[in-house]
Structures are given as structure tokens and as C-alpha cells.
C-alpha positions as a Python dict, from the first residue, in 0.01 Angstrom:
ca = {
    (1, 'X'): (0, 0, 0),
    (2, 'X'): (-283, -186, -176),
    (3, 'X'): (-564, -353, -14),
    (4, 'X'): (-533, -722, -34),
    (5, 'X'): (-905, -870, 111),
    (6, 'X'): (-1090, -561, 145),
    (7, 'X'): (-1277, -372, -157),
    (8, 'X'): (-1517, -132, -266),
    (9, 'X'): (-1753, -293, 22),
    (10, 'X'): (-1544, -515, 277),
    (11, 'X'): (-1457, -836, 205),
    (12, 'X'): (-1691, -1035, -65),
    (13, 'X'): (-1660, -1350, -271),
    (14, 'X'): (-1772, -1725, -311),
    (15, 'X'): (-1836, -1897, 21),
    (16, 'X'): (-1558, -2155, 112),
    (17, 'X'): (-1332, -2060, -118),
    (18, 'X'): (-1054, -1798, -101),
    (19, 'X'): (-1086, -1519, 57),
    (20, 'X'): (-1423, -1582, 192),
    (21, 'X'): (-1350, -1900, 427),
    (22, 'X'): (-1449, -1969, 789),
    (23, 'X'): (-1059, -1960, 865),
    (24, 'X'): (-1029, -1656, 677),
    (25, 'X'): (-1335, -1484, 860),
    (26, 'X'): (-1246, -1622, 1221),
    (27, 'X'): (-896, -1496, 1148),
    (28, 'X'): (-1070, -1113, 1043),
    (29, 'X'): (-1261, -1145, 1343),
    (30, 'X'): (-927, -1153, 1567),
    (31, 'X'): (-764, -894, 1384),
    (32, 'X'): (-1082, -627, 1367),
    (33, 'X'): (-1089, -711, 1771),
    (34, 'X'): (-753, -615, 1819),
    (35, 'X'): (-765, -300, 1647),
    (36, 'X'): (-1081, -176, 1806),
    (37, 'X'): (-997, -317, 2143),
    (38, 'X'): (-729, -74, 2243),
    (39, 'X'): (-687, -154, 2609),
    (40, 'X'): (-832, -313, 2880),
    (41, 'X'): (-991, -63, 3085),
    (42, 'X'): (-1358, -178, 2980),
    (43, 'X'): (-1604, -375, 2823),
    (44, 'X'): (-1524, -412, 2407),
    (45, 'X'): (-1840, -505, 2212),
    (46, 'X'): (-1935, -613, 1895),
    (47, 'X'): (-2224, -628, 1704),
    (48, 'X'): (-2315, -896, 1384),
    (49, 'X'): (-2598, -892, 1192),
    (50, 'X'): (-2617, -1099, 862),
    (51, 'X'): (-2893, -1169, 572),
    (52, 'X'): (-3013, -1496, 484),
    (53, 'X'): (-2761, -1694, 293),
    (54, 'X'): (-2690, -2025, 445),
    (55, 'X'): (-2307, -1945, 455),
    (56, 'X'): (-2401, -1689, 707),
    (57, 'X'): (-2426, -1919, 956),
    (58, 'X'): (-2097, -1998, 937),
    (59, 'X'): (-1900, -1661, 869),
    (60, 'X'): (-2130, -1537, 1177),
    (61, 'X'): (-1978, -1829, 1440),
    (62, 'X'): (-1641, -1810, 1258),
    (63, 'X'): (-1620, -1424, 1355),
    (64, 'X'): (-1799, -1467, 1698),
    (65, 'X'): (-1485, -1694, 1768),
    (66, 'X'): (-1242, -1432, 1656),
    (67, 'X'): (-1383, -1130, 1816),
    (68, 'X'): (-1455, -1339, 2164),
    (69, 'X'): (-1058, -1463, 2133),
    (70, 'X'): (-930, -1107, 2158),
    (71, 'X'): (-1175, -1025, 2468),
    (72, 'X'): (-1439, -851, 2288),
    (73, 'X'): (-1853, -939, 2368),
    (74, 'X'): (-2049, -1028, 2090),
    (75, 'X'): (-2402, -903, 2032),
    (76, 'X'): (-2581, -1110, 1730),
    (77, 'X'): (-2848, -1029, 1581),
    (78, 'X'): (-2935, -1217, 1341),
    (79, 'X'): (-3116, -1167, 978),
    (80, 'X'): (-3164, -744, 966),
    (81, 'X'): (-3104, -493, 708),
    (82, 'X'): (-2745, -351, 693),
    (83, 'X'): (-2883, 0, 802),
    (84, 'X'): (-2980, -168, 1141),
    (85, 'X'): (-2634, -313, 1186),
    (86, 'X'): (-2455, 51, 1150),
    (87, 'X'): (-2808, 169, 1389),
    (88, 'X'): (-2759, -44, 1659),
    (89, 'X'): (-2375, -34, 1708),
    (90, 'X'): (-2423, 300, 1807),
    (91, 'X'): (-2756, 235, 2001),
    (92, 'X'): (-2525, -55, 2183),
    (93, 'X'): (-2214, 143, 2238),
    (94, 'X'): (-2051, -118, 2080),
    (95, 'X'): (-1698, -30, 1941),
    (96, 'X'): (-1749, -206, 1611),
    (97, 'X'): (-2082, -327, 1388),
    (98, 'X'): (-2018, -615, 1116),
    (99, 'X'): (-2256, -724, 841),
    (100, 'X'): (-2234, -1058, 708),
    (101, 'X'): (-2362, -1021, 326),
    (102, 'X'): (-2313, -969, -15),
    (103, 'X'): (-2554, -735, -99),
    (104, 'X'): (-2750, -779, -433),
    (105, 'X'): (-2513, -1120, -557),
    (106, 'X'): (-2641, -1451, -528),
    (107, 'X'): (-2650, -1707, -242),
    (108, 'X'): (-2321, -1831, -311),
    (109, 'X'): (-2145, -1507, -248),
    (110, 'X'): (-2107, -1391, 92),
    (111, 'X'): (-1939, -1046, 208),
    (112, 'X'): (-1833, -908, 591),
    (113, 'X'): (-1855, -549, 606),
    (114, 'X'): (-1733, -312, 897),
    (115, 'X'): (-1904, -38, 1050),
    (116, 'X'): (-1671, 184, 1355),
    (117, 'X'): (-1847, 287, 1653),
    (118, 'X'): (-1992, 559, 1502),
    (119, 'X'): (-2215, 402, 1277),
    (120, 'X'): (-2027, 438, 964),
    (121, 'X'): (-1866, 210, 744),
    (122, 'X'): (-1451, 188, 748),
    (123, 'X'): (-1255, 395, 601),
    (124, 'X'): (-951, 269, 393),
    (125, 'X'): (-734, 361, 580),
    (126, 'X'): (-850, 128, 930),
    (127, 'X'): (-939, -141, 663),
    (128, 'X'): (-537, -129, 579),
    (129, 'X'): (-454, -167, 961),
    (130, 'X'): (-701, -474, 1003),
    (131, 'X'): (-538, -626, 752),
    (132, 'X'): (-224, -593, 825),
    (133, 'X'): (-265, -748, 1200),
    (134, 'X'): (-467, -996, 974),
    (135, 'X'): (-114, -1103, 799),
    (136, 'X'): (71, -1028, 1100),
    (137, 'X'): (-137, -1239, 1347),
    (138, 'X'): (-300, -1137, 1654),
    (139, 'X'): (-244, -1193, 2017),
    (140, 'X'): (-519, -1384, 2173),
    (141, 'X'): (-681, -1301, 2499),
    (142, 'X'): (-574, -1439, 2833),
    (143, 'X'): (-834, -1679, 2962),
    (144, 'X'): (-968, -1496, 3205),
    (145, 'X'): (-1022, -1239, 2918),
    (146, 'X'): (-1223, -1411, 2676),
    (147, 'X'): (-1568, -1252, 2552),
    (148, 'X'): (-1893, -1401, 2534),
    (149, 'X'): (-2170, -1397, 2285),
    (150, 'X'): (-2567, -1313, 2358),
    (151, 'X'): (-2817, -1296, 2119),
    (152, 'X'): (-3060, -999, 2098),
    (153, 'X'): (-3413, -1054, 1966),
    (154, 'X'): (-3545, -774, 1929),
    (155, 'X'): (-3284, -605, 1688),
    (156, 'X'): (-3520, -571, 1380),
    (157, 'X'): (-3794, -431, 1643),
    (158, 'X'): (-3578, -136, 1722),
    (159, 'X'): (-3462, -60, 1369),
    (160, 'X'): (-3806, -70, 1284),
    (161, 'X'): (-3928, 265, 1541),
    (162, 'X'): (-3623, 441, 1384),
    (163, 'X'): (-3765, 343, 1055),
    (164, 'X'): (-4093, 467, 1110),
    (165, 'X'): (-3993, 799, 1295),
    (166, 'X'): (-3845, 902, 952),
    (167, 'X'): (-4187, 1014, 836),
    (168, 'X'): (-4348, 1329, 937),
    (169, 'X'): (-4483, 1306, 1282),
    (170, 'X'): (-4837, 1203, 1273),
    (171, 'X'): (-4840, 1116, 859),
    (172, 'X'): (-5000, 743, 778),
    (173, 'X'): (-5051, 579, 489),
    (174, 'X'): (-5375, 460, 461),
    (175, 'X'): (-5507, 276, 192),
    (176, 'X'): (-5189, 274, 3),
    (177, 'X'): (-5158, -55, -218),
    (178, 'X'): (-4821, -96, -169),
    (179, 'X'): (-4639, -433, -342),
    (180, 'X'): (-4289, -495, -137),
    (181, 'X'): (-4067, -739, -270),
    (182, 'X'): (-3814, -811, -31),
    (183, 'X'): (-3566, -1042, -216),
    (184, 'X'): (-3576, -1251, 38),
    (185, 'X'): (-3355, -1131, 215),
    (186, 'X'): (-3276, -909, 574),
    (187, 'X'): (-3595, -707, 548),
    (188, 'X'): (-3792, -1019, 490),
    (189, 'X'): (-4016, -989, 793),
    (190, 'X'): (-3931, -609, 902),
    (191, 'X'): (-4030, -420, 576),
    (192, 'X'): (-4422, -578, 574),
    (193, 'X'): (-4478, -519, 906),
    (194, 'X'): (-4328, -138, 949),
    (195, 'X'): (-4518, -66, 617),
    (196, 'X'): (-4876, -214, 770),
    (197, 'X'): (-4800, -81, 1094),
    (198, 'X'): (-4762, 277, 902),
    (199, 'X'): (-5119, 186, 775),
    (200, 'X'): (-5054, 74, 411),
    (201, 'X'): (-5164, -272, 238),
    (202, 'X'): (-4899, -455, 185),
    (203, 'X'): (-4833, -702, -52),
    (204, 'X'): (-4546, -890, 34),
    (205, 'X'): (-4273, -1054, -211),
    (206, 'X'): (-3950, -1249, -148),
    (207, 'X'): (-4044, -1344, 189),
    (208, 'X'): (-3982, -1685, 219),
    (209, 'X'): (-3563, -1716, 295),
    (210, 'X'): (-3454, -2091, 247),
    (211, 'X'): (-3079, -1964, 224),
    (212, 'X'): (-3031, -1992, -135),
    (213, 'X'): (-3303, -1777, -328),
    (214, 'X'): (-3158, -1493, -204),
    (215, 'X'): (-3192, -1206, -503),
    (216, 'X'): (-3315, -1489, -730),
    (217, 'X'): (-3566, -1367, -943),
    (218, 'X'): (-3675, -1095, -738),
    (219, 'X'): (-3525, -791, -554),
    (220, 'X'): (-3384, -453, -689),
    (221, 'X'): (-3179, -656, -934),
    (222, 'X'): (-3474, -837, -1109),
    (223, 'X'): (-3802, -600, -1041),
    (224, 'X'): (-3992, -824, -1319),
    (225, 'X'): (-4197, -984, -1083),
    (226, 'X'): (-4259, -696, -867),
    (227, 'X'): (-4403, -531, -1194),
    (228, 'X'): (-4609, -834, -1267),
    (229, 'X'): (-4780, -775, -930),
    (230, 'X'): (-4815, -408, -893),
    (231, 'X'): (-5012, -456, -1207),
    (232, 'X'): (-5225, -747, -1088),
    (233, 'X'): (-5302, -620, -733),
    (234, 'X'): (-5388, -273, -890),
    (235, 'X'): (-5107, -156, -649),
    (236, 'X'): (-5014, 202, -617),
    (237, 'X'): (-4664, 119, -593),
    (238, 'X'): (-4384, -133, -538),
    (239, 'X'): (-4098, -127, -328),
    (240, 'X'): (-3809, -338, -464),
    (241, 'X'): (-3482, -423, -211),
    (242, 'X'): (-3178, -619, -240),
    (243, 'X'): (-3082, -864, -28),
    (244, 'X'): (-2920, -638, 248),
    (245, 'X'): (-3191, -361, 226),
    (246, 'X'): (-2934, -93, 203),
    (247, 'X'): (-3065, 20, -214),
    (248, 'X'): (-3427, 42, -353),
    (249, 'X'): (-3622, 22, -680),
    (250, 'X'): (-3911, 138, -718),
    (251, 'X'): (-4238, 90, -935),
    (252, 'X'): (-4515, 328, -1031),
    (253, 'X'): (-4865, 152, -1052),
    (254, 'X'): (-4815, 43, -1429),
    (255, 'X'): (-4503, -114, -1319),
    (256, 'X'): (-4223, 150, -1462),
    (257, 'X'): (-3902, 153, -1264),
    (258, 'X'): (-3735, 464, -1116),
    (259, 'X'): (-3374, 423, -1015),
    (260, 'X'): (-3197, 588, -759),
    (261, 'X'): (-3091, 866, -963),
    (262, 'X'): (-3432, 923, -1013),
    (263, 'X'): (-3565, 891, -646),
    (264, 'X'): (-3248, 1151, -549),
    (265, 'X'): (-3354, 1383, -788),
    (266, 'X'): (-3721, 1419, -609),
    (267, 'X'): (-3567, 1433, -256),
    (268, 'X'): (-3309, 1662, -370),
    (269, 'X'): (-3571, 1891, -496),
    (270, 'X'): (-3807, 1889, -232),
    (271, 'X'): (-3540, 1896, 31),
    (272, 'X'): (-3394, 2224, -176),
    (273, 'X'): (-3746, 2417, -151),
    (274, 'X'): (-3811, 2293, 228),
    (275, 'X'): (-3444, 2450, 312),
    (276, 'X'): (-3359, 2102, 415),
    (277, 'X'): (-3088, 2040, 160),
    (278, 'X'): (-2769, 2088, 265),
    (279, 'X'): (-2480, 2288, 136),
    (280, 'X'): (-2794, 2304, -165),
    (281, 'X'): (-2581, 1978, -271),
    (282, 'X'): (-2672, 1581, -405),
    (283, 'X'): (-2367, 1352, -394),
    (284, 'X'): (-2362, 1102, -650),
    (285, 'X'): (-2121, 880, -800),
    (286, 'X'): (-1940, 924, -1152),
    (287, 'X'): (-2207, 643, -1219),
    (288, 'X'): (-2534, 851, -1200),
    (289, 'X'): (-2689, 1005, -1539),
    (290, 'X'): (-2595, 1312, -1678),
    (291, 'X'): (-2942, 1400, -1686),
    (292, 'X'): (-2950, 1416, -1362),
    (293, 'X'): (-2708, 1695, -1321),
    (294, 'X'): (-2866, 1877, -1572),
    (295, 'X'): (-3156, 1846, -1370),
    (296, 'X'): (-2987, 1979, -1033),
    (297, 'X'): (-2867, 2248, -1218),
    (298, 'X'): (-3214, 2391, -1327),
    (299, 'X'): (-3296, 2356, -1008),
    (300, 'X'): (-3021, 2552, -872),
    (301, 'X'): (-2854, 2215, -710),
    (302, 'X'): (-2488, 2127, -706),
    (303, 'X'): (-2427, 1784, -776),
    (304, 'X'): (-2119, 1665, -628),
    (305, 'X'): (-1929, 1332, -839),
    (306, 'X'): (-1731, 1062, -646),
    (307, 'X'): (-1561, 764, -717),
    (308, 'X'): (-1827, 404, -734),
    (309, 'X'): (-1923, 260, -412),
    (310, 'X'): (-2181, 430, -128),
    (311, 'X'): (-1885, 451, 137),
    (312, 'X'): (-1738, 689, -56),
    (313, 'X'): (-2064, 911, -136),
    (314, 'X'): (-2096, 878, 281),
    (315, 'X'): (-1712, 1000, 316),
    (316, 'X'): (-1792, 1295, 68),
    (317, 'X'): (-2117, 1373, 291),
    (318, 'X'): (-1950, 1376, 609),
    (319, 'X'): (-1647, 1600, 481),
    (320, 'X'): (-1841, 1865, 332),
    (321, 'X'): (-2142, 1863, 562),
    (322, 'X'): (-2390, 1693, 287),
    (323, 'X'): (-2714, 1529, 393),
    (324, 'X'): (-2863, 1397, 71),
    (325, 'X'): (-2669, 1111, -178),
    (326, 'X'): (-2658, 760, -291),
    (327, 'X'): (-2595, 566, -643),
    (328, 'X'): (-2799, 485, -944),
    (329, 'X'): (-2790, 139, -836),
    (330, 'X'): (-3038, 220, -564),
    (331, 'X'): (-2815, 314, -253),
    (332, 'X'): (-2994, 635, -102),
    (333, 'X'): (-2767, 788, 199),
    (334, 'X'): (-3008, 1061, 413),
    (335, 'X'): (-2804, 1076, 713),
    (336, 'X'): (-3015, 1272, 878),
    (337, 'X'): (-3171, 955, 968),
    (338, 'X'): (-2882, 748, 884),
    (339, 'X'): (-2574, 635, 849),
    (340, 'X'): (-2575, 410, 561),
    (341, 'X'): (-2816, 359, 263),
    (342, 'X'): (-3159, 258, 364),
    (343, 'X'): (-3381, 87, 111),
    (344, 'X'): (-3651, 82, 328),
    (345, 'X'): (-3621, 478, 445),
    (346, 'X'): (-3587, 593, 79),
    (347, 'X'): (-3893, 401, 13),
    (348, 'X'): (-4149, 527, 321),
    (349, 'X'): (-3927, 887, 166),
    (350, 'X'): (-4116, 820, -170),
    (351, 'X'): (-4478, 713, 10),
    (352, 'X'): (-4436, 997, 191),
    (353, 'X'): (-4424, 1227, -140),
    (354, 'X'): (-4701, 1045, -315),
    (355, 'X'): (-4943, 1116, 36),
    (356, 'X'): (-4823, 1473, 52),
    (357, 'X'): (-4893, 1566, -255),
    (358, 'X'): (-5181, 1347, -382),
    (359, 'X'): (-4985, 1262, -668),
    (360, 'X'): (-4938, 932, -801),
    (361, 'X'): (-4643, 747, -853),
    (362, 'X'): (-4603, 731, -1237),
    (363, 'X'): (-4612, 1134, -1198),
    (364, 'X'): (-4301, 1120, -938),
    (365, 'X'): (-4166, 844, -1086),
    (366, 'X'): (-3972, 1014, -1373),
    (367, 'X'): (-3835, 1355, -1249),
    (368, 'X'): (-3587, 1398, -1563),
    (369, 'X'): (-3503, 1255, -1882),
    (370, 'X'): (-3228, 1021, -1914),
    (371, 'X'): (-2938, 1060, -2137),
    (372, 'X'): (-2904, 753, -2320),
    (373, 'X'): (-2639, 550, -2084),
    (374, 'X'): (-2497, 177, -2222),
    (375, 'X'): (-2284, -4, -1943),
    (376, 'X'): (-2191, -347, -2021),
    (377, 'X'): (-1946, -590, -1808),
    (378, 'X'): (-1693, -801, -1933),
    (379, 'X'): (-1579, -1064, -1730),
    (380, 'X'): (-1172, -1113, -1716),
    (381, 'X'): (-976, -1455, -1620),
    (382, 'X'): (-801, -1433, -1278),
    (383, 'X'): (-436, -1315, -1323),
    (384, 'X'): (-538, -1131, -1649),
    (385, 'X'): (-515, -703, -1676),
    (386, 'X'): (-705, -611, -1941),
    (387, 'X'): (-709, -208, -1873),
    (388, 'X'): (-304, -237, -1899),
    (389, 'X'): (-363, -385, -2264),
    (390, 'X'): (-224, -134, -2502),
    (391, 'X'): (-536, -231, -2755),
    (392, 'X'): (-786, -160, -2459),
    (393, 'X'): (-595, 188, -2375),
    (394, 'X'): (-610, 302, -2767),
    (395, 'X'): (-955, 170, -2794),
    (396, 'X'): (-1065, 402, -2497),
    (397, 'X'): (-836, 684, -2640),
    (398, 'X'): (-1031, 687, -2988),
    (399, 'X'): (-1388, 632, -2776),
    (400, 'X'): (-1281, 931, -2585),
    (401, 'X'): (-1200, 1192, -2876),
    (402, 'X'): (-1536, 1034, -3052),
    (403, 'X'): (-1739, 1142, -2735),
    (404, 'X'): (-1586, 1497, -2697),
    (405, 'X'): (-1847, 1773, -2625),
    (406, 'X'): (-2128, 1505, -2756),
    (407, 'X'): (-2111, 1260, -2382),
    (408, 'X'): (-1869, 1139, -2134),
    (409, 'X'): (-1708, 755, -2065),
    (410, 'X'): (-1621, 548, -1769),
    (411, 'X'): (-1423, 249, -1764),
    (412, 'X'): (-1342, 63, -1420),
    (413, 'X'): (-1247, -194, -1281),
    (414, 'X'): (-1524, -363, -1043),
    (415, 'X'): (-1475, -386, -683),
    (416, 'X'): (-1640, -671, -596),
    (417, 'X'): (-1629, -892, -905),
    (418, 'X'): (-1366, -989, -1174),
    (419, 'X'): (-1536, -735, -1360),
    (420, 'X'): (-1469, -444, -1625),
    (421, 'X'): (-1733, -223, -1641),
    (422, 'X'): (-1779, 1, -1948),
    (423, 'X'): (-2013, 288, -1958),
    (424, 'X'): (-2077, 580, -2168),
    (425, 'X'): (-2337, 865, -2208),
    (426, 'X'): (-2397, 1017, -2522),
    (427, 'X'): (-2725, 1163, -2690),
    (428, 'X'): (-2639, 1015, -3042),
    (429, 'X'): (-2734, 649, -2938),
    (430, 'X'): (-2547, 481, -3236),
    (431, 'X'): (-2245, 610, -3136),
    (432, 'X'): (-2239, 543, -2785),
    (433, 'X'): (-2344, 166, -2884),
    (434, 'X'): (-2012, 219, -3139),
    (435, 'X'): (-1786, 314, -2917),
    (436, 'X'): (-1909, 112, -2588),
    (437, 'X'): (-1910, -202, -2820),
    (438, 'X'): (-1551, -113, -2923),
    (439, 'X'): (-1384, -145, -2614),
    (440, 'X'): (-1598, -439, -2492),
    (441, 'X'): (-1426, -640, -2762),
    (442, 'X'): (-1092, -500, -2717),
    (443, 'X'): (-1130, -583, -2336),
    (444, 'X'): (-1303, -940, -2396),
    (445, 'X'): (-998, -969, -2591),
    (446, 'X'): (-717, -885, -2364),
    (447, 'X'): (-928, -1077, -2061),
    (448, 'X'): (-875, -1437, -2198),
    (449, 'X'): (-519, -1420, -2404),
}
């Protein structure tokens, strides 16, 4: 059975309009209540965090009806990072977390995301059950049953001392430049003051929310203006997040970018030679560069592939006993401190390398060399299937015997998006720009006839 709302990251699309509608969200908000409140021998909570988008107001009192209509007490907390969401649902002993955001997309887009009592995001598996007592209906409290909703304040205050106790006891960061651009989003107020607080200078960006310049212009997705400041403020680094907080960019002083392949590839190192790393194992999705395995592998480091999408890094962790992964998009997963990615965490991580060593950032920046990677998305009609297009499967046939031994090829189907995403590795840079712009046309193609 196939997964008819849910996808690679919860729910996600354009506010008011289908799936992601106040009906559809109070009508979630029932169902996800009824499957985590299993009987009535004690207090069911949930708790709701969201980012800044202005639909969030509304997805956050649509679900605050539906969970409170099935019995269960509502804790909101307002604008915080994702992290803090899966944080304090443990910390609350509530049975179920819920973040109300999409992420790195623009304001339009909104997203509800699930996190069980144990801090972790849904697997599959529940998400199927929700949604089937989403389609089935769900039995409302009796009056006397109904749940109530209280605010808690100091929600980012709290995520903030676990965000600080992730650096070495006693280590500051004094007179560290440090330019934060915040996208203004969740981490608009948090990330500035934890950073000055851990004695850097910070120079805050994207920190004025109006609920529609979320990610716009600024952020992990467009680090451009970040740059433009390191450079100016003679900053020794930047710290770029999305809109969530759960991935990071970030800058050396002349502005460079290191991904999250990058950044895993200096944790993964250090943690190897402190004995920290565990299983002597990075999990990564089939998305991160082949030059970062071959860096693991000097290094004596397994690198361990999963499908796209940082739940399913997290599910890999968890099964094999793996402390250290993320995505190339910026998602870094420690869960020793935990149990999501943490933009913020993965940045103090970095900081914390550049005041160990004395080093600066340009010289951590870039711990391998890329293999020359070309992704490119092609956007599809609704209704259409281009990856079932027998031109689109022969295309990808031929790409795939012209890459043999020389690179390797993805081609999915985005999660989130009406999106094909096609991506290839290969040393010989005209051919991977041959063969990637070969099935782009083929899939352009089949997307609109």
C-alpha cells in the first residue's frame, strides 16, 4: 500500500490548496491523536512547533483542533527549529511532536511533519496507519474528554542549553567573527543569541520574519548574500540555515561554501581518531559525492548509502548503531546530541574545529575533492509519468552503459515536489553533461505530452 499524503518528509505542498488545507490538517490532527492516544488511562500530549510562514498560523490552530477533539493536550510552541520540536517532545513526555514547515521551499509551501515520543521522526509504516484512520475517520472525544491547549514560552530557551552543551565543556568562542544568516526563519532569534552567549560576534542575517521572505534570497538555499557579508565584515565564517534549521551551509572567510558532504567528512574524521565514531561508519544518502567515499576510505571509514531523505539516514543510524550522518543538502544527524538534523549543532560542531585547532575555515572548509556531480530537475505536469516513458528508460539505459567503470547515475523521483531529479558523477565532465543532458530532454519530453 502506497502512501497517499505523506512523503519523503510528512505532508508538504501549497497552502490552501490540496493536500495542504486547514480541513485537511485539522482532519490529520484527529487521526495522528487517535493513533497515539491508545487508551484512556492518562494524560495524551502533544507538542507543535512551526517556522514563520504566515500559513502556519493556520495549520497550527487547524491541528490544535484535531488533536484537542480526540482528548489529547496541546503544548505550542511557537516559531523554533525542527530539532527543538523532536527535543522537547521527549523533554515533555509528550506522546507525539509535530512541525509545521516546509523546510528550505518558499512561503507558499507549508509541510506538517511527525515526530513519536521518542524524538524521532515516523516511520512509514505509522505514517500508513495515520492515514488510513485519516480516510477512515476518527471518533471524537466525549465532552468531558476534550484536550486543551497552553502555550510554552520558553521552548527556544531550552533548546538553546541543549544547543550549547554540545560543545566541549568549558570551550568559548571568543572573538570569532561569525556571519549567521538565518533565512528568516525558526532560528531567527535563537541562533544569534546561543552563538553570542557562546562568546562569538555575531552578525546576524535573515532575521526579520514577515511570513513571506522565508528562504528568499538568503538561507542554505541562496548563501550569496551570506558570502557578500562574510567578506565585508572580515568574518571568520558564516553559518547558513534553512528555514527549519534542521541543514547548514557554511562559508570560509573568503566566502567559499562547504556542503554537508563536506562538513561530514571533517566530523567523520575527527570523530574516527577521537574513537568517537561509531561502528567506524558515516551514513549518507545515494546523493552525497563519490569523493567523499573515496575519502572515508583512505581514512579507513565505511560509508554507508541510503535512499534520499534524512529520516531514512536516521532509520539506518538507529538500526546499525551509527552516530554520525546527514545529506549533501546540509542535513547533519549526530544523535549523540540529537535526534534529527541540527543546523545549528553542526555549525557550533565546525566553530568548535576551527578553535581547537587554530585553523581557519578555508583550511577545513574543503576536506576532499569533488567528483564532478551535474543534477538538474525537470519539472513534470500533474497526472504525467515520465520515468515509465519507454524513451526516458532507453535514454537512462544508454547513459548507464556510457558511465560504466568511468561514474555512477541517479534518477528519482522527488518527494516533495513534482520533480525528476537527474544526477550523475563522472570525472570526464563532457560526458556527464552528455549524458545528464540526454535524459533531461527525454524526461522534459515525456513530462508535458
Amino acid at each position: 500500500m502506497s502512501r497517499k499524503y505523506f512523503g519523503t518528509d510528512g505532508v508538504r505542498g501549497t497552502a490552501n490548496t490540496h493536500p495542504m488545507t486547514a480541513d485537511l490538517a485539522l482532519r490529520l490532527g484527529a487521526a495522528a491523536g487517535r493513533y497515539f492516544r491508545r487508551d484512556d488511562i492518562r494524560e495524551h500530549r502533544v507538542v507543535i512547533g512551526k517556522d514563520t510562514r504566515r500559513s502556519g498560523y493556520m495549520f497550527e490552530t487547524a491541528m490544535t483542533a484535531g488533536f484537542t477533539s480526540t482528548g489529547m493536550n496541546v503544548f505550542l510552541l511557537g516559531p523554533v527549529p525542527t530539532p527543538a520540536v523532536g527535543m522537547l517532545t521527549t523533554s515533555l513526555r509528550a506522546d507525539v511532536g509535530v512541525m509545521i514547515s516546509a523546510s528550505h521551499n518558499p512561503h507558499e509551501d507549508n509541510g506538517i511533519k511527525f515526530f513519536g515520543p521518542d524524538g524521532y521522526k515516523l516511520s512509514d509504516e505509522a505514517e500508513m496507519e495515520i492515514e488510513a484512520l485519516l480516510e477512515a475517520g476518527t471518533e471524537p472525544a466525549q465532552p468531558g474528554n476534550i484536550g486543551r491547549a497552553q502555550r510554552i514560552d520558553d521552548g527556544r530557551f531550552r533548546y538553546a542549553e541543549r544547543v550549547k552543551a554540545t560543545l566541549p565543556m568549558g570551550q568559548r568562542l571568543d572573538g570569532m567573527k561569525v556571519v549567521i544568516d538565518c533565512a528568516n526563519g525558526a532560528a531567527w532569534r535563537a541562533a544569534p543569541e546561543i552563538l553570542w552567549e557562546l562568546g562569538a560576534d555575531p552578525i546576524p542575517l535573515g532575521t526579520s520574519p514577515n511570513g513571506f521572505n522565508i528562504n528568499q534570497g538568503c538561507g542554505s538555499t541562496d548563501t550569496r548574500a551570506a558570502a557578500e557579508a562574510v567578506v565585508a565584515h572580515g568574518a571568520d565564517v558564516g553559518i547558513c540555515l534553512d528555514g527549519d534549521a534542521d541543514r547548514v551551509m557554511i562559508l570560509d572567510e573568503n566566502g567559499e561554501v562547504a556542503d554537508g558532504d563536506q562538513v561530514m567528512a571533517l566530523l567523520a574524521a575527527r570523530w574516527a581518531s577521537d574513537q568517537r565514531l561509531r561502528g567506524n561508519t558515516l551514513v549518507a544518502t545515494v546523493m552525497s559525492n563519490l569523493g567523499l567515499e573515496r575519502y572515508l576510505g583512505g581514512h579507513g571509514i565505511a560509508l554507508h548509502r541510503t535512499k534520499v531523505g534524512d529520516r531514512y539516514v536516521v532509520e539506518a543510524m538507529r538500526r546499525e548503531g551509527f552516530n554520525l550522518g546527514g545529506e549533501q543538502s546540509g542535513h547533519i544527524v549526530m544523535t549523540d546530541y540529537a535526534t534529527t538534523g541540527d543546523g545549528l549543532v553542526a555549525g557550533l560542531q565546525f566553530l568548535s574545529e576551527m578553535a581547537r585547532t587554530g585553523q581557519p575555515a578555508s583550511s577545513l572548509r574543503q576536506q576532499f575533492d569533488r567528483v564532478p556531480q551535474l543534477l538538474q530537475n525537470v519539472r513534470f505536469s500533474a497526472g504525467r509519468t515520465p520515468l515509465e516513458a519507454d524513451t526516458v528508460k532507453e535514454a537512462i539505459a544508454t547513459a548507464e552503459a556510457q558511465l560504466d567503470g568511468q561514474g555512477r547515475l541517479l534518477i528519482r523521483k522527488s518527494g516533495t515536489e513534482p520533480l525528476i531529479r537527474v544526477m550523475a558523477e563522472c570525472e570526464d565532465e563532457s560526458l556527464l553533461a552528455r549524458v545528464v543532458g540526454d535524459i533531461v530532454a527525454e524526461v522534459e519530453a515525456a513530462g508535458r505530452t
